[in-house]
Steps between C-alpha positions, in 0.01 A plus 500: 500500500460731837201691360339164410527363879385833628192473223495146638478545829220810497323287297445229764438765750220601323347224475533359827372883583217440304410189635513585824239796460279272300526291799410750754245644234323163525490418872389861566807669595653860358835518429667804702614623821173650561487266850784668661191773578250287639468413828679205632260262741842350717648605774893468559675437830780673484628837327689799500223665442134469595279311263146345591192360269397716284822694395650462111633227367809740442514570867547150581764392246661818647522350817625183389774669304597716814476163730718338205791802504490479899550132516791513236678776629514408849588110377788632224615746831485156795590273243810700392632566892433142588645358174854736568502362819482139430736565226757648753457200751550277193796616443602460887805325618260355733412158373171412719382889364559422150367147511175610654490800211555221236232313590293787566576569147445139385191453616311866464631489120392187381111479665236685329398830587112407539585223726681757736228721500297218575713403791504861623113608461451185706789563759275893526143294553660262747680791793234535825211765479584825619488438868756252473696669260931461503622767598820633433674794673148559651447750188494214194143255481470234329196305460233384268369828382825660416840593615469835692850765536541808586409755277675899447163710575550872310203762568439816415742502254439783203505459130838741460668386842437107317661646157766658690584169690506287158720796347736479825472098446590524118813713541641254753462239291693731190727606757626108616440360153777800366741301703561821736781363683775758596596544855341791656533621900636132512185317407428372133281735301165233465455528898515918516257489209255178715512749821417819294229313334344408837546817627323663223208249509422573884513850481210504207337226698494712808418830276199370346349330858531133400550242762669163420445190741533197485205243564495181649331191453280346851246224550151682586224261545491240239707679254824671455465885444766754430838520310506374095283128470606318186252252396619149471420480147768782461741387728501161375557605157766769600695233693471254204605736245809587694605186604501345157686814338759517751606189443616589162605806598726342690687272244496821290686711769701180586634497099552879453729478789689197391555650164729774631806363411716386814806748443229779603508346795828473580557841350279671727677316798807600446393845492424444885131497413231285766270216341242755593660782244600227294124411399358833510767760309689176266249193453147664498576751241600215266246281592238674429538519112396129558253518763311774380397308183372199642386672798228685209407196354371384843305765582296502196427127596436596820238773400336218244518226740310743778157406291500131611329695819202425320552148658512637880245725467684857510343792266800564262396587146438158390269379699329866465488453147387148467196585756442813272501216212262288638247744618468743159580218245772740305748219564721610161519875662590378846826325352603764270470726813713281735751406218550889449482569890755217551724612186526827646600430862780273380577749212554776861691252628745455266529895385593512889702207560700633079585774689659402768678277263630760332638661789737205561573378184864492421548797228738548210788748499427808320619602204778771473 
């Protein structure tokens, strides 16, 4: 019975296969991926990396993936700060705090993400012109070409002295995530390790001549030059994105922590321990096995909900791919490419997010 789906099944494959290159055949189209070589008559606004008229078609769904990966990994990183926090204040004795957090909740969960981001690209278009831009701090802009910040400005920096750095960078992070927590010279181990790390990274810095400033936005002329400008396409789309998420990240955070059971609690204070101790050393560990989980599940729909920026305008992959579509005809290519591009970013995702899993996942005893 299995091998006579399976026959089933690659049987209608073929023939919708088939009729889709007799299809092509007959409107004048060639089945392939030959396109991704020709050159691509668009331009894109935005991108990690340059791209003009006249570059590949593969160079531009490049840049679409890269804008895609950028906007979900600095939504899953906002989202999941702002979501822990609201979950915190949820849990609040304070009951104005939590109120406000419930209906923040409330309302962000049940409205439609494309309605927010219609909200928030028009909120963007509607700040002053640069002139008359809000200013915050005098070194954030806001206004109707972007949101300007400050920006980390690294020159002269080598090839080895930047492997060395991201070498330095990776052991800290083995270091902390090993849980290195004895006592030494008074001071737990995590901090010793931090102040060696910096240490290490200024002296290669300084060896190898690079300079690191930071830059800061100002109003010159009619326009706002200096620091890091995100569009308002972006901006809108990054502040949609994490809005909406954290709101469930909140109830999620809100539930792992209400299924510790309440004798860990009292446990933990009668061991002397502060609410502070409490949550981080008793509560979080246990809470995780349930917030991790869930937590996964919502940034995979956070990385497939990033391609409704087709509807503001911002260059993530879909809209990339749909121009590429429209302009070479080879619409049956350009979804098996996205489908594939988007399979694989989620498939990251979750290889990541199993892993972490695993590392708090509550494990058997061993046999004898």
């Amino acid at each position: 019975m299995q091998l006579v789906i399976v026959a089933g099944v690659l049987s209608i494959v073929v023939v919708l296969g088939s009729n889709i290159a007799t299809t092509m055949a007959r409107i004048g189209l060639t089945p392939g991926f030959g396109f991704l070589e020709r050159a691509a008559n668009f331009e894109i606004g935005e991108g990690m990396i340059a791209f003009r008229a006249g570059d590949s078609y593969a160079r531009a769904i490049t840049v679409g993936l890269l804008n895609t990966a950028r906007i979900s990994l600095l939504g899953c990183c906002l989202a999941t700060i702002l979501g822990v926090a609201l979950g915190m204040m949820r849990l609040s004795g304070n009951v104005m705090l939590s109120g406000l957090v419930r209906w923040y909740v409330e309302i962000v969960r049940n409205t439609p993400l494309l309605l927010q981001l219609f909200f928030w690209i028009a909120l963007a278009h509607a700040l002053p012109p640069p002139r008359r831009a809000i200013t915050l701090l005098d070194a954030v802009f806001l206004s109707n070409r972007g949101v300007y910040v400050p920006a980390i400005v690294i020159s002269d920096l080598s090839l080895g002295a930047a492997l060395v750095v991201v070498a330095v960078f990776g052991g800290w992070i083995w270091l902390v995530r090993r849980g290195w927590r004895q006592k030494r010279a008074g001071l737990s181990a995590p901090l010793p390790a931090s102040l060696l790390s910096v240490l290490v990274v200024s002296a290669v810095l300084a060896a190898s001549g690079a300079k690191i400033g930071v830059e800061v936005s100002a109003i010159s002329g009619f326009n706002i030059r200096g620091g890091l400008s995100l569009t308002p396409e972006f901006a809108a789309l990054l502040v949609g994105l994490t809005v909406k998420f954290s709101a469930v990240i909140a109830e999620i955070v809100r539930a792992g922590i209400l299924s510790v059971r309440r004798e860990q609690w009292d446990a933990a204070r009668a061991l002397g321990l502060r609410r502070g101790k409490i949550i981080r050393l008793v509560v979080l560990p246990q809470a995780l096995r349930v917030i991790t989980p869930l937590t996964t599940s919502n940034y995979l729909d956070l990385v497939k909900d990033s391609s409704l920026a087709v509807a503001i305008g911002y260059p993530d992959l879909m809209n990339v791919v749909n121009t590429t579509a429209n302009t070479t005809g080879q619409a049956f290519e350009a979804l098996l490419i996205v489908v594939l591009l988007y399979l694989s970013l989620n498939l990251a995702v979750s290889a990541v997010m199993n892993a972490c899993n695993r590392t708090v996942a509550l494990r058997g005893e061993r046999p004898a």
